[in-house]
Structures are given as structure tokens and as C-alpha cells.
C-alpha positions as CSV (number, residue, x, y, z in Angstrom):
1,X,24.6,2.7,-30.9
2,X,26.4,-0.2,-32.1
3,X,26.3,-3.8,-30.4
4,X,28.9,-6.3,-31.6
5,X,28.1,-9.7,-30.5
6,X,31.1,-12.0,-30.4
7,X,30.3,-15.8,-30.4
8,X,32.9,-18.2,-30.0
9,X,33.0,-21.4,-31.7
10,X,35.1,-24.3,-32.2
11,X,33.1,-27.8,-34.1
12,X,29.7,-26.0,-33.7
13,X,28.0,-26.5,-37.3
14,X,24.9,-28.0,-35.5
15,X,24.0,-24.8,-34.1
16,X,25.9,-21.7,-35.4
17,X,23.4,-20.9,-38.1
18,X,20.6,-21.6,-34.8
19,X,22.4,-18.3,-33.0
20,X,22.8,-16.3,-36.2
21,X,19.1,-16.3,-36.9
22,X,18.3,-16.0,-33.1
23,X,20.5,-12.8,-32.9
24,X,18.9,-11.2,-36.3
25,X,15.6,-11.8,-34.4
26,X,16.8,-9.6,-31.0
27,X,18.2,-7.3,-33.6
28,X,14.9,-6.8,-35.8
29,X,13.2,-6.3,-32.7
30,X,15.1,-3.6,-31.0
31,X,16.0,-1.6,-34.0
32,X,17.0,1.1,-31.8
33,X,20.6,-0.4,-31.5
34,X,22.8,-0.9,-34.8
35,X,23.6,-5.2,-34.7
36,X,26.6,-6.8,-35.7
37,X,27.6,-10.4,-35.1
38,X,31.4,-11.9,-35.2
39,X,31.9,-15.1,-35.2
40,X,34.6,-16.3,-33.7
41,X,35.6,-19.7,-35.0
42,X,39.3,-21.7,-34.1
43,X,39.5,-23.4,-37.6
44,X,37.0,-25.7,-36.9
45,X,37.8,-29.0,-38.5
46,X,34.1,-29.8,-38.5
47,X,33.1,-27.0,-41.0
48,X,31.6,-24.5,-38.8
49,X,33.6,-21.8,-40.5
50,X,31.9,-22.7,-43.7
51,X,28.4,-22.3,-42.6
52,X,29.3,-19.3,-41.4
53,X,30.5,-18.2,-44.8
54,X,27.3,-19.3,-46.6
55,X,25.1,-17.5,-44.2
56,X,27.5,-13.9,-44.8
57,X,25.5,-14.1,-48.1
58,X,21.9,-13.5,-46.3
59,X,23.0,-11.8,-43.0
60,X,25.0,-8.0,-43.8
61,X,26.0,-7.9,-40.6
62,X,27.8,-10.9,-40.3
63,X,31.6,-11.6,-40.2
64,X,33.9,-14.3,-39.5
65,X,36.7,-13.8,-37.5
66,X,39.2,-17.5,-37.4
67,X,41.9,-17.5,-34.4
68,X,43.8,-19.8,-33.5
69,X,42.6,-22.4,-31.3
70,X,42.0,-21.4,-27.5
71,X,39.2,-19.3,-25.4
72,X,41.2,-16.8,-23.9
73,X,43.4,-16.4,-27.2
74,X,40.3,-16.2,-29.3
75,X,38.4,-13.4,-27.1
76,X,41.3,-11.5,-27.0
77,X,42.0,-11.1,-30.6
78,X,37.7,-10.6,-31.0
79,X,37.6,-7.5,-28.4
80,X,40.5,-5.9,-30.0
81,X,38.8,-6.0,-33.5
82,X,35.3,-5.6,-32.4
83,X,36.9,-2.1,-31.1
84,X,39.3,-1.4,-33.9
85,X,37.7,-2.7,-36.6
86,X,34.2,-2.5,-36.0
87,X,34.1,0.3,-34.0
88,X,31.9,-1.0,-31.4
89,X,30.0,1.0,-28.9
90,X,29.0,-2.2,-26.7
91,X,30.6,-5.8,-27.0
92,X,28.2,-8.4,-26.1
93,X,30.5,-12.0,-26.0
94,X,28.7,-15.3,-25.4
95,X,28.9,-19.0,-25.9
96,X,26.9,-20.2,-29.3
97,X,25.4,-23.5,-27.9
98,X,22.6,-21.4,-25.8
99,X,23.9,-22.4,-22.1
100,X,23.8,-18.6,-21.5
101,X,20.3,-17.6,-23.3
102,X,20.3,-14.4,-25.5
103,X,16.9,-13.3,-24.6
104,X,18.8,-11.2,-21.7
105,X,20.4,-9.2,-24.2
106,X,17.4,-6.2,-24.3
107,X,17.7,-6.6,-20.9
108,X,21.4,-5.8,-20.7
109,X,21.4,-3.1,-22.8
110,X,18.9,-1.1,-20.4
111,X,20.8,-1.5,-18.0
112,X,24.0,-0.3,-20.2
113,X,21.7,2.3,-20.6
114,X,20.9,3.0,-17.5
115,X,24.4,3.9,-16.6
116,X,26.2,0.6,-15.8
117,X,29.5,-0.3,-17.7
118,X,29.5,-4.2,-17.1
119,X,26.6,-6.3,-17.1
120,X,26.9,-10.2,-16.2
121,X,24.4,-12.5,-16.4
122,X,24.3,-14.3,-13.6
123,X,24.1,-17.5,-11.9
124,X,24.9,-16.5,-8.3
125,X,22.2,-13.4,-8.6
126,X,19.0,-14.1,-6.5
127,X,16.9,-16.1,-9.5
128,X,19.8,-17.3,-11.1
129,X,20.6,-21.2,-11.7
130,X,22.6,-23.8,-13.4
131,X,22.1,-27.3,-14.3
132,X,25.4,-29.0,-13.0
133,X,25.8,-32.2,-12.3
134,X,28.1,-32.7,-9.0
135,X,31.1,-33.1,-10.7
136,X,30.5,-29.2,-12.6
137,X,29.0,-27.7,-9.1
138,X,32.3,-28.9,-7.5
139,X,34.7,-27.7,-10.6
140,X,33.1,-24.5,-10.7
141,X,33.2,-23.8,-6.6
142,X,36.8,-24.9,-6.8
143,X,37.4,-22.2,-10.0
144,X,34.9,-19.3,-9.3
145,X,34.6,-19.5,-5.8
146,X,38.1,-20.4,-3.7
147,X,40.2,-19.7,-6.5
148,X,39.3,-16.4,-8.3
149,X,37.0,-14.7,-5.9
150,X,38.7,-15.7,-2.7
151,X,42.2,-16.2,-3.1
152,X,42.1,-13.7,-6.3
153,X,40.4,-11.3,-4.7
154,X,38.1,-10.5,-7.6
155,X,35.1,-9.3,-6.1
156,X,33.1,-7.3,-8.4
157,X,30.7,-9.8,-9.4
158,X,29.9,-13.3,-7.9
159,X,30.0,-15.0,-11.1
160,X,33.0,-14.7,-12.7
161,X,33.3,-17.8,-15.2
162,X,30.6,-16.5,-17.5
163,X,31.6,-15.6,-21.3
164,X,27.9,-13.8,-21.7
165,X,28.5,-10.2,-20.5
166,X,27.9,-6.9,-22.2
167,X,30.8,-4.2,-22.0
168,X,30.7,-0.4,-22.8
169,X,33.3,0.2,-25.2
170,X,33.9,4.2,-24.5
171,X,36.1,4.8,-21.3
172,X,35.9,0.9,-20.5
173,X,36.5,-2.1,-22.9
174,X,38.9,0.7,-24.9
175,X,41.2,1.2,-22.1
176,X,41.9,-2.5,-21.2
177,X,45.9,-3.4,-22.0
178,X,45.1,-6.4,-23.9
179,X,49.0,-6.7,-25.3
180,X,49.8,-7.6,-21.5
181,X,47.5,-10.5,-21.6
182,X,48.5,-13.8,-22.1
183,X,46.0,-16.6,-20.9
184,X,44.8,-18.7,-23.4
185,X,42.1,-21.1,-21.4
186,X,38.5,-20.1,-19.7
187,X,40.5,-18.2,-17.2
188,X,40.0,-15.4,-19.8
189,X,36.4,-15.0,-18.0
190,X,37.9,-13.9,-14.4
191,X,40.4,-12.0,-16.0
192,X,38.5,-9.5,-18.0
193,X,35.9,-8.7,-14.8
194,X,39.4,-7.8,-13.2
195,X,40.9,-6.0,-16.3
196,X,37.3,-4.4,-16.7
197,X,37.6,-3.7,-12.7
198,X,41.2,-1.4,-13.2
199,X,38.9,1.0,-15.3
200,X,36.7,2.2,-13.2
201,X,34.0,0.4,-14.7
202,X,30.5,0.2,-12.7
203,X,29.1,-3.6,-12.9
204,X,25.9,-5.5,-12.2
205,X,24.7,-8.5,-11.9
206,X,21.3,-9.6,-13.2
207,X,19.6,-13.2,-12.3
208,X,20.1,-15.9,-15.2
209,X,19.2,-19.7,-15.6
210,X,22.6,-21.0,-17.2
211,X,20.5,-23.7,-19.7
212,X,21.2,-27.4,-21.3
213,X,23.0,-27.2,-24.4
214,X,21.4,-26.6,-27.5
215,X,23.6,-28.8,-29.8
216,X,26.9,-30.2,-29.9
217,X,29.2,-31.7,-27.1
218,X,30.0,-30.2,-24.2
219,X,34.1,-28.6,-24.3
220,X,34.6,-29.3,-20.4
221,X,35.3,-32.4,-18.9
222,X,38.0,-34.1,-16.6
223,X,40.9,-34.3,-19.3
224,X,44.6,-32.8,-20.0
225,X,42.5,-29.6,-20.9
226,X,40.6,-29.8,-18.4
227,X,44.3,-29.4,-15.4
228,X,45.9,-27.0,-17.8
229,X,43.2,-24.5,-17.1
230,X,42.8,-24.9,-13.6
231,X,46.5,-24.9,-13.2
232,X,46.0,-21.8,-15.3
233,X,43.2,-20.3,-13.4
234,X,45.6,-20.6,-9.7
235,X,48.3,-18.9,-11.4
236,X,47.0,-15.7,-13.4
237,X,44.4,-15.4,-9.7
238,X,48.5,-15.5,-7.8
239,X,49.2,-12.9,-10.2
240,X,46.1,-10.6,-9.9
241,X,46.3,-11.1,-5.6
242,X,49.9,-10.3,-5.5
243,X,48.9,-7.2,-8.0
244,X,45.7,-5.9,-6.3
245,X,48.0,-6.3,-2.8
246,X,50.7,-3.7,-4.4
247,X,48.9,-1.0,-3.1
248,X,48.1,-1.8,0.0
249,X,51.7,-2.2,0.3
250,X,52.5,1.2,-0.8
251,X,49.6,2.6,1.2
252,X,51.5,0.5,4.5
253,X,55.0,2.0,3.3
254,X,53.7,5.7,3.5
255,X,52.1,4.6,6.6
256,X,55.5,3.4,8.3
257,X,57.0,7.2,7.6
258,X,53.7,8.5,8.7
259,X,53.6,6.5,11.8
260,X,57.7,7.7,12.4
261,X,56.7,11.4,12.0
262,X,53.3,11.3,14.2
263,X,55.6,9.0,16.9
264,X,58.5,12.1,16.6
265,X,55.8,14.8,16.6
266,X,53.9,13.0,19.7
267,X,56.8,13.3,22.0
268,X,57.9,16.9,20.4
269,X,54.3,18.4,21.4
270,X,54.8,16.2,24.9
271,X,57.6,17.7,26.0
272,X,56.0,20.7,25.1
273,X,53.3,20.3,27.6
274,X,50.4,18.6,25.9
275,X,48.9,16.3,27.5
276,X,49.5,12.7,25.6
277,X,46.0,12.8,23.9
278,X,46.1,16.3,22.5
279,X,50.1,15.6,21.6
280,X,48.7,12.9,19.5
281,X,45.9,14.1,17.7
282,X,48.6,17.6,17.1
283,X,51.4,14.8,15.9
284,X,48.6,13.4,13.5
285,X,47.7,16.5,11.6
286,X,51.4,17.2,10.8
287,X,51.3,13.6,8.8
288,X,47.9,14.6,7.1
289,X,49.7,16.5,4.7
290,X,52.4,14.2,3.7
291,X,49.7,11.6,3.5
292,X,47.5,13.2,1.0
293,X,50.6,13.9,-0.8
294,X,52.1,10.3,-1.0
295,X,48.9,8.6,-1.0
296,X,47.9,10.9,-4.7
297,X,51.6,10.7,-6.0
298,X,52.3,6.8,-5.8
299,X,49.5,4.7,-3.7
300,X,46.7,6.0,-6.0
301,X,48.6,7.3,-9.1
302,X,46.1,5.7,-11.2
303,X,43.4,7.9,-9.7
304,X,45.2,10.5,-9.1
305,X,43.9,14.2,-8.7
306,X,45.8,16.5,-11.0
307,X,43.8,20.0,-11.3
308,X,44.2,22.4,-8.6
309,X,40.4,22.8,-8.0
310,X,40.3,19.4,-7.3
311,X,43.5,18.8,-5.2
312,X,42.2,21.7,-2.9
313,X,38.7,20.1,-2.5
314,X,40.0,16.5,-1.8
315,X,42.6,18.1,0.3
316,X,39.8,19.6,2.6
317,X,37.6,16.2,2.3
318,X,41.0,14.2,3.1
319,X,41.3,16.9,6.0
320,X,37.7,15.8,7.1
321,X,37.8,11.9,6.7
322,X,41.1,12.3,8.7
323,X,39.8,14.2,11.5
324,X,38.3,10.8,12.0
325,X,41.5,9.1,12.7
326,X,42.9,11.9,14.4
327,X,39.8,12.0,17.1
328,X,40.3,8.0,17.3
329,X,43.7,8.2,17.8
330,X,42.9,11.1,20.4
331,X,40.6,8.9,22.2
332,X,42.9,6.2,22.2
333,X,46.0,7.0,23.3
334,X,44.3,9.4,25.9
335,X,42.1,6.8,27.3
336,X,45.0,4.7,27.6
337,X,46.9,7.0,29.3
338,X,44.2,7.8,32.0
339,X,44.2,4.0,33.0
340,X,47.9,3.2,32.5
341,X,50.0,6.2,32.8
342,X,51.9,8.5,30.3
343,X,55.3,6.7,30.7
344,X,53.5,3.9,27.6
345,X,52.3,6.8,25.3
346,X,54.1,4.9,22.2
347,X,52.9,1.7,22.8
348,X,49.2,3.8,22.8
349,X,50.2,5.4,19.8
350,X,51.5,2.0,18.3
351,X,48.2,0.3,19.3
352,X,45.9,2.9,18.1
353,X,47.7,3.4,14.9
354,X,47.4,-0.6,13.6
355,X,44.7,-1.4,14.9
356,X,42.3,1.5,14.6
357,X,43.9,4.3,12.3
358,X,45.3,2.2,9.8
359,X,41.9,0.3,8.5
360,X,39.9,3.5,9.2
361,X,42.2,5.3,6.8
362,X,42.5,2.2,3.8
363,X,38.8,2.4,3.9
364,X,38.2,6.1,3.5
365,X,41.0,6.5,0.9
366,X,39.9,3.9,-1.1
367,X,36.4,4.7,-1.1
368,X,36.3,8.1,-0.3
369,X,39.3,10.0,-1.3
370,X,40.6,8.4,-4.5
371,X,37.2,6.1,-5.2
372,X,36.9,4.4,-8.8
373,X,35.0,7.2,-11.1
């Protein structure tokens, strides 16, 4: 299995040779995995580039990769040729001045192992910690916390600013898009745990101390730089809220219709002679179909089911998640009926349907239904 680290750099002669021989240490003593190491250098003016080139000469599996200058433009060019190029089986990227200690790496790779697709060290893990000072506790509140995991809505870990990470390559890392991204600052972080998310991909989090620096001066600090990627950071999390929300909103469209035939159906099987809580849960059961339907035609077309064995298995477990809403909506609109009177069977039917059916169903077709493989 082959592990491609891909250490970033940018005026780090100090300390890039100290990571090189760190990582042909981890490498020598888990011969098991197959170790390569990319640097990934901005044209340092400092000569960082250079050391690098001298130590290519002692270390075979050693390459320098120069970008232009950026985080988010740099990692993006280093996944695409760790994949390509190198042919990477697992991508490990990480900071070179130590901050994010690479004596987790065995660790990680169990766990990559073990069946997980993501793994993020992590300071928000029980037993993980940071040094900050206020002014970086309060940055990194404002940029993790309210900004990318709140108003973003990028939940799948709680630390989401980290570069150290490792990332299955087959089925994962492979299917990320990376010609539609464009973020050049640290926002790159946030963005790949989302990118990572649209895959399917399983994460976990595992405790980490983020450490004082090794060498060299810290990049982040209250500058130009410093606005331009937290301006940069509340825009691409706008753009990943308003895309995540996209499906609710086509879940809610389908659910309009849905809510038009069930309300045409209800009075239908009334006038028939049902009574309003079995005209209801009879109106309901006509929308199933065209629900399942919808739902695995546009809501969910990127988990869509496609074979017939499978469309007439999730069919029957849609059939049984939405007995559920049908029996709520049953009880519901029945119960209200017994206390109020037939004449306001709609209004029952409106209430049940928003404020009972409609997060009842999100939750079972999300998780259930069409879940992430």
C-alpha cells in the first residue's frame, strides 16, 4: 500500500530536512506500507526548495513538487499528482514545522485499515489540545466553529482547519472534482472534509495535542492575509450552505406535490365514507409511490438506486419507514378530528404534514433510504 505524504512549505529551510528524516524514520519502522514524501514548496525565496533537492540524492522516495504560492492552490495541485502521478493508495498532507506531530501517522493508518476513509487528527477529540494564545483561540472559534461548522453546515468532523489528515485514495480522494475548486487560502482545510463528505467517505476523529512550532515563523497573524482568508473562509462556507440546502429544497418541492395529492386523495376517500383518519393514512400511501420515485430520480440522484433488485428492496423498506408517517399522520389528523370535528380535516392534514411527516420523512430518507455507502 502506498502512503504519499504531502508537506507543504513556503521559507522553511530550518526544518524541512528535520521532517524528511522524521518521515524516513515512521517509514523504516512500518515497512508494511510503501513511503513516499512530496514536498510541496511555493518557490521559496529562502532556499527551502534547494535543500530539498540536495536531500533527493540520499532519500529515493523523495520529490519536490513547486506551485505557485498559496495553501489551497498548492494542496490542490499535490492531491491531483499524488493520485495521478504517484499513484497513491493513501494521501497523508500535513504542515512541516511539527504543530501537527507525525507520530499519529501509524496510528492513522490502522484506522485506514480498519475501514475508515478519513482520518483527522484532532484538537476538538476528547484528549486533544492546542497551544493558542487568545487572539488564535478566538480566530479559530470565529473560522472552525461559527463559520464553517455552523453556518457551513460541515459537520463531519469538529475540527475542520487541520492540514494533517490521511485520505483513502480508491473510491474517495479519486472521486473529488478538484477542477471546480478554486480557493487559494487555509479555507482549503474545510473544504476538502466537505468535498471528502460528497463521497461517501466514512471519517474519524482521533485525540491530538496541536504542538509549538519546531522552527521557523509562524504564517498566521492579524495582516492583509490574514482578512482575505477569513473573507474567503464566509464565502466558499455561503457556497457549501446554499449547496448542501439544494436538496432539502428538492426534497420540500416533491413534498409540496406530495402534500397536493394526499390533500386531493384525503377528501376523495372522505367522500367516500372513510372516516378522516383512515382517508388520510389511504391518501398517504397513494403519495408513497411517487415519493420513492422523485426522491431516487432528482432529490437523491447522487445515491441513486439503479438495479431492479435494489429498487424492489428499497421500495419495500421505503414502504416500511413510511408506514411510519402514514400511522403519524393517521393519529394525527384522527385525533384532531375527535376533539375538533371533521369540518378542519385539512388544516389536520396541513399540521400533521409540516410538523410531524415532513422531518420524520428527511430523516429516514437521508439516513435510511438513500444513506451515504
Amino acid at each position: 500500500m502506498k502512503v504519499v505524504h504531502l508537506i507543504t512549505t513556503y521559507n522553511e529551510k530550518e526544518i524541512v530536512g528535520r521532517m524528511i528524516e522524521t518521515l524516513a524514520e515512521i517509514a523504516k519502522e512500518n515497512s508494511q506500507y510503501d513511503f513516499y514524501t512530496l514536498i510541496v514548496d511555493s518557490h521559496s525565496p529562502d532556499g527551502t526548495g534547494e535543500v530539498v533537492r540536495k536531500l533527493m540524492k540520499k532519500y529515493k522516495n523523495l520529490e519536490l513538487l513547486e506551485t505557485p504560492r498559496g495553501l489551497g492552490v498548492s494542496l490542490i495541485k499535490a492531491y491531483q499528482y499524488a493520485v495521478k502521478e504517484l499513484k497513491a493508495d493513501i494521501v497523508i498532507p500535513n504542515d512541516v514545522d511539527f504543530q501537527w506531530n507525525p507520530k499519529y501517522i501509524p496510528l492513522m493508518l490502522k484506522k485506514i485499515e480498519e475501514g475508515y476513509d478519513v482520518v483527522v487528527p484532532s484538537r476538538h477529540a476528547k484528549g486533544g489540545s492546542d497551544n493558542f494564545n487568545c487572539f488564535r483561540k478566538l480566530t479559530h472559534f470565529i473560522s472552525n466553529n461559527l463559520i464553517n461548522y455552523y453556518w457551513g453546515g460541515i459537520r463531519e468532523v469538529k475540527d475542520l482547519a487541520g492540514n494533517f489528515k490521511a485520505i483513502r485514495v480508491k473510491n474517495v480522494l479519486e472521486k473529488v472534482d478538484f477542477s471546480r475548486l478554486n480557493v487559494k487560502g487555509f479555507v482549503i482545510q474545510s473544504t476538502m472534509i466537505y468535498e471528502l463528505s460528497k463521497t461517501g467517505a466514512k471519517f474519524i476523529e482521533i485525540p491530538a495535542v496541536y504542538e509549538d512550532r519546531k522552527a521557523g515563523k509562524a504564517k498566521v497573524g492579524f495582516n492583509a492575509q490574514f482578512i482575505k482568508d477569513i473573507l474567503e473562509t464566509l464565502v466558499q462556507a455561503t457556497k457549501i450552505r446554499l449547496e448542501r440546502s439544494q436538496r432539502f429544497v428538492k426534497y420540500a418541492t416533491i413534498g409540496f406535490i406530495s402534500y397536493g395529492l394526499t390533500a386531493t386523495f384525503l377528501e376523495i376517500f372522505y367522500r367516500l365514507g372513510l372516516n378522516p383518519g383512515w382517508a388520510a393514512s389511504a391518501a398517504s400511501e397513494i403519495s408513497i409511490v411517487f415519493n420513492f420515485i422523485m426522491n431516487n430520480l432528482w432529490t437523491f440522484s447522487d445515491r441513486k438506486i439503479d438495479s431492479a433488485k435494489k429498487i424492489v428492496l428499497k421500495f419495500l423498506q421505503f414502504n416500511l419507514s413510511s408506514l411510519g408517517a402514514v400511522l403519524l399522520q393517521g393519529i394525527v389528523v384522527g385525533g384532531l378530528a375527535k376533539l375538533f370535528g371533521d369540518q378542519w380535516r385539512q388544516i389536520y392534514l396541513f399540521l400533521a404534514v409540516g410538523f410531524v411527516v415532513v422531518p420524520y420523512n428527511y430523516f429516514m430518507y437521508s439516513r435510511v433510504i438513500w444513506k451515504k455507502k
